[in-house]
DSSP file (Angstrom, degrees, kcal/mol; ACC not computed):
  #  RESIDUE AA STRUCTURE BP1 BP2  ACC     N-H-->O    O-->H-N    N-H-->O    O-->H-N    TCO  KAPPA ALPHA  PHI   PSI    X-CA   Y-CA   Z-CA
    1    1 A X              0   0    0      0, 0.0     2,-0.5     0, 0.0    73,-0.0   0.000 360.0 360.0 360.0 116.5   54.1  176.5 -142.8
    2    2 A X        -     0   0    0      1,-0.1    73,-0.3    52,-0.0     3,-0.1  -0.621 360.0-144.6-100.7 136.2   57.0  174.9 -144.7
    3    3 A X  S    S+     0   0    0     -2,-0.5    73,-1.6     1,-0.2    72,-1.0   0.785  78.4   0.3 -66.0 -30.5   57.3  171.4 -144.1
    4    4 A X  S    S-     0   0    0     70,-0.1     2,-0.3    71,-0.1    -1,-0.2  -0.959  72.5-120.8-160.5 157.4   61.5  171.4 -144.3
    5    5 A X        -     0   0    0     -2,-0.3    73,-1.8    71,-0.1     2,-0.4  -0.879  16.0-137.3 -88.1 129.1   64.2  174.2 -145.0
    6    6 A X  B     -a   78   0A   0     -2,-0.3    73,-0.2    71,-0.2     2,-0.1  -0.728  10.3-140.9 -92.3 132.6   66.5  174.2 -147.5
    7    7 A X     >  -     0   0    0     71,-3.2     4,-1.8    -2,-0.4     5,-0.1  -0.674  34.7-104.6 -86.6 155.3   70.1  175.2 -146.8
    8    8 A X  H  > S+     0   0    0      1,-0.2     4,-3.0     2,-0.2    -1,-0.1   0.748 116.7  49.3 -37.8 -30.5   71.6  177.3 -149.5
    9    9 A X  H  > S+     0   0    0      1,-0.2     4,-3.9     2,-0.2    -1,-0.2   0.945 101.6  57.6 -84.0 -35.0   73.7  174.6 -150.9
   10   10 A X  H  4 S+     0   0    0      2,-0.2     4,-0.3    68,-0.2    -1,-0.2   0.903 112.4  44.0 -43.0 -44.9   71.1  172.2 -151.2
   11   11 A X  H >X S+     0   0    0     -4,-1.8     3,-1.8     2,-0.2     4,-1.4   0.976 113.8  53.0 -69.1 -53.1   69.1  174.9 -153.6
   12   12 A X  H 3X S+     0   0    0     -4,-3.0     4,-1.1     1,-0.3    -2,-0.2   0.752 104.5  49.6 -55.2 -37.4   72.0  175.5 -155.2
   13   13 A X  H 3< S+     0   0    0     -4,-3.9     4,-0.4     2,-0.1    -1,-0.3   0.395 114.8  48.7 -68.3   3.0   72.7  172.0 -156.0
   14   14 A X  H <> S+     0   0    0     -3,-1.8     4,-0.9    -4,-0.3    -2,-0.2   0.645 101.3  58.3 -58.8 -18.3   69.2  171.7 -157.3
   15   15 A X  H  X S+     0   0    0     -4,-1.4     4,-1.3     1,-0.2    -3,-0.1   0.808 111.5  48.2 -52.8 -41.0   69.4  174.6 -159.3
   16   16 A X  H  X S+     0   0    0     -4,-1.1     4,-0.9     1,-0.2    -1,-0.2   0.929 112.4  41.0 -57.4 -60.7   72.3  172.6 -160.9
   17   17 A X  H >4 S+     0   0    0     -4,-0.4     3,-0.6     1,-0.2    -1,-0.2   0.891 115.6  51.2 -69.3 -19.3   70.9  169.1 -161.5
   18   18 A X  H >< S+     0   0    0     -4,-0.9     3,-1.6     1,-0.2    -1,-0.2   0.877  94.4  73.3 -81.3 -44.5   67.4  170.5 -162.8
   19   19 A X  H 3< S+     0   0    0     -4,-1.3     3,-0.3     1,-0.3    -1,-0.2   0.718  98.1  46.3 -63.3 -13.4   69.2  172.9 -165.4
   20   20 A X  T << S+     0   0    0     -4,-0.9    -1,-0.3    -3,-0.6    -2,-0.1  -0.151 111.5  69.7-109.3  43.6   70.1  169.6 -167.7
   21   21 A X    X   +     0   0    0     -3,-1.6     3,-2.3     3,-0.1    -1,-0.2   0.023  52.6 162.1-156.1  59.5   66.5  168.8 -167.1
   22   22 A X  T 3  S+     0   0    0      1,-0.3    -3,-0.1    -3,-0.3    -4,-0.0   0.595  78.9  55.1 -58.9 -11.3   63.8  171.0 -168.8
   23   23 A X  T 3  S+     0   0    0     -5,-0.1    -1,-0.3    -3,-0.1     2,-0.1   0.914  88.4  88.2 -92.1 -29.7   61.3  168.7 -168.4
   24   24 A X    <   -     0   0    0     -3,-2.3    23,-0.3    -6,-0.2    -3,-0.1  -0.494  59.9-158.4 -39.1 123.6   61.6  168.3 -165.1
   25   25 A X        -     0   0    0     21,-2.7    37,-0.4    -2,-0.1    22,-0.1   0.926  62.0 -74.7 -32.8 -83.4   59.6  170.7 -162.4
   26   26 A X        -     0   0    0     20,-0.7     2,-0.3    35,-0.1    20,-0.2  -0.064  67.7 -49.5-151.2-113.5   61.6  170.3 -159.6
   27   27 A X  E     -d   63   0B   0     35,-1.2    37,-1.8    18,-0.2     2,-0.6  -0.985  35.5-143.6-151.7 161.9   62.2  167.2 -156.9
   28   28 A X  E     -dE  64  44B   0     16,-4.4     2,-0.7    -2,-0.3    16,-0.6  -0.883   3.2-156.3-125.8 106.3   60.0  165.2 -154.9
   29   29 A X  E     +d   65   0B   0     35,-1.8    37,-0.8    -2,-0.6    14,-0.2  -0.810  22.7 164.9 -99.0 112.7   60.6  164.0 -151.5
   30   30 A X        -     0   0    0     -2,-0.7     2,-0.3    35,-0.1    12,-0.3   0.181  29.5-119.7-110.7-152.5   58.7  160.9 -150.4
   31   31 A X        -     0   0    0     10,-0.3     2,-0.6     8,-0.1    10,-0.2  -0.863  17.6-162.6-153.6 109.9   59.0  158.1 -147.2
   32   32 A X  B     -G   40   0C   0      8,-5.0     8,-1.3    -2,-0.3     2,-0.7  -0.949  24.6-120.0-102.9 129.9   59.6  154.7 -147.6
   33   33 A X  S    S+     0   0    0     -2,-0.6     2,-0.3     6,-0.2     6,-0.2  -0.414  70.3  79.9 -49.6 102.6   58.9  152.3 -144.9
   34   34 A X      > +     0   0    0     -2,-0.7     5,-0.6     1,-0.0     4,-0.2  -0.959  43.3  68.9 177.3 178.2   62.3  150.5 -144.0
   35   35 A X  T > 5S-     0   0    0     -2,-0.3     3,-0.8     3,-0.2     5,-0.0  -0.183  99.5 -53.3  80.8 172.0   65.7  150.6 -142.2
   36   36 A X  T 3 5S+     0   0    0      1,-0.3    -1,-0.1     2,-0.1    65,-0.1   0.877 133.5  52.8 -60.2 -69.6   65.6  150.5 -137.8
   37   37 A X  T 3 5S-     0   0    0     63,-0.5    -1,-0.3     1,-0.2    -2,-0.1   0.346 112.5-109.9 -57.2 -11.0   63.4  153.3 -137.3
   38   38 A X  T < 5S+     0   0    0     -3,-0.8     2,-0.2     1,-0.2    -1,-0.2   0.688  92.5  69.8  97.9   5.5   60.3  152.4 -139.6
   39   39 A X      < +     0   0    0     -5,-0.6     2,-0.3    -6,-0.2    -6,-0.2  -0.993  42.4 170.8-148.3 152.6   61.3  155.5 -142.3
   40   40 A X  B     -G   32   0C   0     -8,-1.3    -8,-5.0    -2,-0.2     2,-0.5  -0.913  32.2-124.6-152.1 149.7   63.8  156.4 -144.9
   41   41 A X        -     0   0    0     -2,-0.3   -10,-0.3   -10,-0.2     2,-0.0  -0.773  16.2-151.5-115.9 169.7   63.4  159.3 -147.3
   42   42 A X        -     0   0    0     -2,-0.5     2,-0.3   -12,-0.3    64,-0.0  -0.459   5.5-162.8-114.2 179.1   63.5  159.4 -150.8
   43   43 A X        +     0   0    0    -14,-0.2     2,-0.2    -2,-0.0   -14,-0.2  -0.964  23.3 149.0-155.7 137.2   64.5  162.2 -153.4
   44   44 A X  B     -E   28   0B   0    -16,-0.6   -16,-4.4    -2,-0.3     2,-0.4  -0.911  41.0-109.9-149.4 170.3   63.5  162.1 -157.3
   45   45 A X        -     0   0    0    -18,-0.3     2,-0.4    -2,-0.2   -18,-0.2  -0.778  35.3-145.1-113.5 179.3   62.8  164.6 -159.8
   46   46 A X        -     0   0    0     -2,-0.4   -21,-2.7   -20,-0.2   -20,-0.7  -0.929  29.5-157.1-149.2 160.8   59.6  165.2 -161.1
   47   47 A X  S    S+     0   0    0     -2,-0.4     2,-0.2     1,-0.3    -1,-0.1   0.288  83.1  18.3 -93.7   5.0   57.5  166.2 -164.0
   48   48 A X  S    S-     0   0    0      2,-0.0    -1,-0.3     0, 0.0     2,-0.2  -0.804  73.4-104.0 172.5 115.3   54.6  167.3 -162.2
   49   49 A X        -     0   0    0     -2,-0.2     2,-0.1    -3,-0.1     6,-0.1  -0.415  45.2-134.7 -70.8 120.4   52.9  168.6 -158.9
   50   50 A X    >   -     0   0    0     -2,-0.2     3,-2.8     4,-0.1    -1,-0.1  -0.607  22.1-110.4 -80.7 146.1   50.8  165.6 -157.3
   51   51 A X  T 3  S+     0   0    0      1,-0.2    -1,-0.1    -2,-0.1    -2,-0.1   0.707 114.7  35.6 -21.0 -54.3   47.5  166.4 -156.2
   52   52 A X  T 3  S+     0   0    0      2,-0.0    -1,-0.2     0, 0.0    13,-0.1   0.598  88.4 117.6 -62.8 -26.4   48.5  165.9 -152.5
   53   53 A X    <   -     0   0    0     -3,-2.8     2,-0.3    11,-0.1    13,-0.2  -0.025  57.4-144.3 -65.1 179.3   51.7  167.1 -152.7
   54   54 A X  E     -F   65   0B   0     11,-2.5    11,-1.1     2,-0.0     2,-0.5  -0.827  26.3-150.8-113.4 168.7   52.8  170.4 -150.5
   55   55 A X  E     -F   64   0B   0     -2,-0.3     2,-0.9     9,-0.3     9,-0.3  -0.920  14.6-169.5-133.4 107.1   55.3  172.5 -152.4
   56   56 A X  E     -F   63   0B   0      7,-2.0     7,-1.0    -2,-0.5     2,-0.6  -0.737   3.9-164.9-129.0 105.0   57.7  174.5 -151.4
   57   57 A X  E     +F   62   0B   0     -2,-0.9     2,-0.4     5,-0.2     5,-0.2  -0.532   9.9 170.1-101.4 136.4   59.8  177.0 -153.1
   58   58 A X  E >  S-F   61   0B   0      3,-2.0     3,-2.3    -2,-0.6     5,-0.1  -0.890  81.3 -13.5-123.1 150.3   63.3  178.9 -152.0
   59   59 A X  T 3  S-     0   0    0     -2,-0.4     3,-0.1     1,-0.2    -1,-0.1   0.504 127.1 -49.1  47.0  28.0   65.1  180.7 -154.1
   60   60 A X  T 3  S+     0   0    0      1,-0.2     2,-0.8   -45,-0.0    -1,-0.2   0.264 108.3 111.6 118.9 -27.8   63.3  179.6 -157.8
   61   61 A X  E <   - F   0  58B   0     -3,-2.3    -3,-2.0    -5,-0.1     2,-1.0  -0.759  59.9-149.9-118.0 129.0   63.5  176.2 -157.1
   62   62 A X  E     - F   0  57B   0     -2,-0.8   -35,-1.2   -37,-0.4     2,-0.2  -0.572  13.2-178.0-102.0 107.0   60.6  174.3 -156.4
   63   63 A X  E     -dF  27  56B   0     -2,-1.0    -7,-2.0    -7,-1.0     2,-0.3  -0.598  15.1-149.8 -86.1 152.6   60.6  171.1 -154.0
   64   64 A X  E     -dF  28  55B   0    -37,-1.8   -35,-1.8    -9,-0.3     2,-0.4  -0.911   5.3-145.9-124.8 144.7   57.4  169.1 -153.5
   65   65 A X  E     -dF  29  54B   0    -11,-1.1   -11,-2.5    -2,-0.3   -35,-0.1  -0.973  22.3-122.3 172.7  93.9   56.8  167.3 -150.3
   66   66 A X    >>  -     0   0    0    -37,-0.8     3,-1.1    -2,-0.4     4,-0.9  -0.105  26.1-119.1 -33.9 124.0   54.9  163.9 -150.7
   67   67 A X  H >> S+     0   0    0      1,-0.2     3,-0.8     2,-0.2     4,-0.6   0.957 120.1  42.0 -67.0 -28.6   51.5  164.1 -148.5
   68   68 A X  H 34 S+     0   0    0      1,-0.3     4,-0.4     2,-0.1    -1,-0.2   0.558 117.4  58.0 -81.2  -3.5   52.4  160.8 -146.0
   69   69 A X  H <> S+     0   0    0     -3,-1.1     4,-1.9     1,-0.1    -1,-0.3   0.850  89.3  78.6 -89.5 -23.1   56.3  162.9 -146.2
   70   70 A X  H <X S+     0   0    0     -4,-0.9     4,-0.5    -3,-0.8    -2,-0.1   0.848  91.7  35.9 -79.1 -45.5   54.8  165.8 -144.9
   71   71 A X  H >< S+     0   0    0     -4,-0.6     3,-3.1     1,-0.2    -1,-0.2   0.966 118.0  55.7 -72.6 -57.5   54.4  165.1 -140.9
   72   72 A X  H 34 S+     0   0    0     -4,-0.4    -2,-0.2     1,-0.4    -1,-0.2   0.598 109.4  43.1 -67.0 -24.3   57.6  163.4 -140.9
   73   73 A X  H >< S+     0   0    0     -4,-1.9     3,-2.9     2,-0.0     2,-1.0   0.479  77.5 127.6 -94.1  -0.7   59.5  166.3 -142.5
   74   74 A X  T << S+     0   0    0     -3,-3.1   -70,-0.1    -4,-0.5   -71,-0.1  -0.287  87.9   3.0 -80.6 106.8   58.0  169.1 -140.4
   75   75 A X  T 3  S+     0   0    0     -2,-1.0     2,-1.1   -72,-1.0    19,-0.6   0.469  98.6 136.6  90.8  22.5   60.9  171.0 -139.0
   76   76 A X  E <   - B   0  93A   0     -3,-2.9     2,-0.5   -73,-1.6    17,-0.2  -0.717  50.3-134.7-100.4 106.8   63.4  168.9 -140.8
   77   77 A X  E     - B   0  92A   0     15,-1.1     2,-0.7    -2,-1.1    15,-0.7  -0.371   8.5-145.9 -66.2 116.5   66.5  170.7 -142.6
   78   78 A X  E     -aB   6  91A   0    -73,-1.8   -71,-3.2    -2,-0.5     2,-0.3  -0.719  28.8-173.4 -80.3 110.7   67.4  169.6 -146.3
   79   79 A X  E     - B   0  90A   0     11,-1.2    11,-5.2    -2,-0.7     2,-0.4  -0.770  30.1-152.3 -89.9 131.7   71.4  169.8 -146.7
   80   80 A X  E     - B   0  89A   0     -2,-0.3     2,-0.3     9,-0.2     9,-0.2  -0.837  26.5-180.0-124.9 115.1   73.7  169.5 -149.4
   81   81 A X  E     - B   0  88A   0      7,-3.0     7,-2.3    -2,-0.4     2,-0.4  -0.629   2.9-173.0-111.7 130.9   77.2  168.3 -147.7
   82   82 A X  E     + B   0  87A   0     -2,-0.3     2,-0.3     5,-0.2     5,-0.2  -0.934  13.6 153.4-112.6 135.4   80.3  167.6 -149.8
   83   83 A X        -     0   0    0      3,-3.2    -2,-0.0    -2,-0.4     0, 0.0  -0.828  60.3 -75.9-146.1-145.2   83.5  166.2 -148.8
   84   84 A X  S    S+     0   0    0     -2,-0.3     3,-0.1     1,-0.2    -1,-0.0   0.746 124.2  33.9 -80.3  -3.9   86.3  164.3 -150.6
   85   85 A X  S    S+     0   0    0      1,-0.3     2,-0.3     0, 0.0    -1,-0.2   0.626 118.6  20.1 -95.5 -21.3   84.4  161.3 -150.5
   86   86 A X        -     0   0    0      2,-0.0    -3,-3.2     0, 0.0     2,-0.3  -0.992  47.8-158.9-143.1 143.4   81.0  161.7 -150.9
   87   87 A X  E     +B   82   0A   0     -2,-0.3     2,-0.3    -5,-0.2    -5,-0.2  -0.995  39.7 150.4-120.4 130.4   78.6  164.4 -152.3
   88   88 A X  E     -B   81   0A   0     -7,-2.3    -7,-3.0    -2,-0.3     2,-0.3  -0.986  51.2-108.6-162.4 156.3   75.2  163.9 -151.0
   89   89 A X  E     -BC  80 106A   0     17,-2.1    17,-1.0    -2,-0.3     2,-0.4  -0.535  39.0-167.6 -70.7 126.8   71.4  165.3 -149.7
   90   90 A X  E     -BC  79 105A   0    -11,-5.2   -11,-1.2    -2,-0.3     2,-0.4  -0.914  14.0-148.3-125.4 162.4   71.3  165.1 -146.1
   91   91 A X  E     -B   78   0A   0     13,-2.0     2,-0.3    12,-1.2   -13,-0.2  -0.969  13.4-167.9-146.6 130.1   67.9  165.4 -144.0
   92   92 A X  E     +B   77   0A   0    -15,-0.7   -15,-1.1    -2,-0.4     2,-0.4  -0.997   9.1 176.4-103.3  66.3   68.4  167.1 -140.2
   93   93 A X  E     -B   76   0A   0      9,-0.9     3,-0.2    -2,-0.3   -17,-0.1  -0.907  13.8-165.7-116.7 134.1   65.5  166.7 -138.3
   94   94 A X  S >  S+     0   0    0    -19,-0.6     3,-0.6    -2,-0.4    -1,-0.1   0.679  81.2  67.0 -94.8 -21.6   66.5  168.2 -134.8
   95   95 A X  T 3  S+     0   0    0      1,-0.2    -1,-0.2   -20,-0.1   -19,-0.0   0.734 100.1  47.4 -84.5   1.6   63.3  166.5 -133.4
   96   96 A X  T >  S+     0   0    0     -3,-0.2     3,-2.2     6,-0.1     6,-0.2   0.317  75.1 153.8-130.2  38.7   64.3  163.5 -133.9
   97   97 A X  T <   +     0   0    0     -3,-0.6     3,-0.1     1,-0.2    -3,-0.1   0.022  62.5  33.7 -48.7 150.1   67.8  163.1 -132.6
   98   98 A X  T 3  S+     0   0    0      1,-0.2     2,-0.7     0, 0.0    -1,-0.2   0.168  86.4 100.5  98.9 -41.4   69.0  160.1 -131.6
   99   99 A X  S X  S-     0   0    0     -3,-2.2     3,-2.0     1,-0.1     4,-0.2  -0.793  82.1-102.3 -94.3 130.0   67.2  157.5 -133.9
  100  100 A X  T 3  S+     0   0    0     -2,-0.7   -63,-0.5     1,-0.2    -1,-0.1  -0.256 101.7  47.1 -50.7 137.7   69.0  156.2 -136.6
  101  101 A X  T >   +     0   0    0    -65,-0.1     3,-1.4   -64,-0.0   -60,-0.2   0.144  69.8  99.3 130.4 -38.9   67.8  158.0 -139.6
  102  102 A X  T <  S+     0   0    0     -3,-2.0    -9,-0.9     1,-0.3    -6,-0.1   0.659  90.3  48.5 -72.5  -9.9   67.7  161.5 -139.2
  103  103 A X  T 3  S+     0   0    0     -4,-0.2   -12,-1.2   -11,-0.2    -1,-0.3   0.642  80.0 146.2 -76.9 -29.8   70.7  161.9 -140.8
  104  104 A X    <   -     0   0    0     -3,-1.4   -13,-2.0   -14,-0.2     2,-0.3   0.468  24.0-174.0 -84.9 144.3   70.0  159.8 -143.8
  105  105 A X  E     +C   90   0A   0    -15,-0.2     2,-0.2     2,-0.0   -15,-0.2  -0.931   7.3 172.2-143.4 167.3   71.6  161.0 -146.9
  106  106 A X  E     -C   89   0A   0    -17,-1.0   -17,-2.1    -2,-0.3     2,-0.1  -0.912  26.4-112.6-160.1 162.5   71.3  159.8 -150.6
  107  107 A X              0   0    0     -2,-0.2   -19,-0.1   -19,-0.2   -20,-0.0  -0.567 360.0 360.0-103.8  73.7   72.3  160.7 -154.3
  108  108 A X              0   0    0     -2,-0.1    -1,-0.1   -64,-0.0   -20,-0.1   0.542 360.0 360.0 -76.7 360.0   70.3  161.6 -156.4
């Protein structure tokens, strides 16, 4: 049971940022407490699978899934949206439409 879905571009823009980064694994998606809704989530890359983490790999490229990220992602789609302003990670969670947040996007 994979904790979140990747859209193609999203794998393909890790594929990208990981290739000038051979030390690097993959990425890691965590939860910090903050912002109206009590969550925001993060994205880093990493050197290394944490004990807890869950792991999830599409197409080569291997995301790791935080354990306290783990409920909180569960049915939540990882996007990578461009447009002329902004290029950026977006997280889709359809169960929780409505609360500010569920959109939340970042740059890594």
């Amino acid at each position: 049971q994979a904790s979140s879905i990747h859209t193609p571009s999203a794998v393909q823009k890790i594929k990208e940022l990981l290739k000038d980064k051979p030390d690097h694994v993959g990425v890691k998606v965590g939860v910090r407490t903050r912002g109206c809704n009590g969550l925001s989530y993060t994205l880093e890359y990493t050197k290394s699978k944490g004990d807890s983490d869950e792991e999830v790999v599409q197409d080569g490229v291997r995301v790791f899934i935080e354990k306290k990220a783990q409920l909180t992602l569960l049915g939540t789609e990882m996007d990578y949206v461009e447009d002329k302003l902004s290029s950026e990670f977006v997280f889709n969670n359809p169960n929780i439409k409505g609360t500010c947040g569920c959109g939340e996007s970042f740059n890594i």
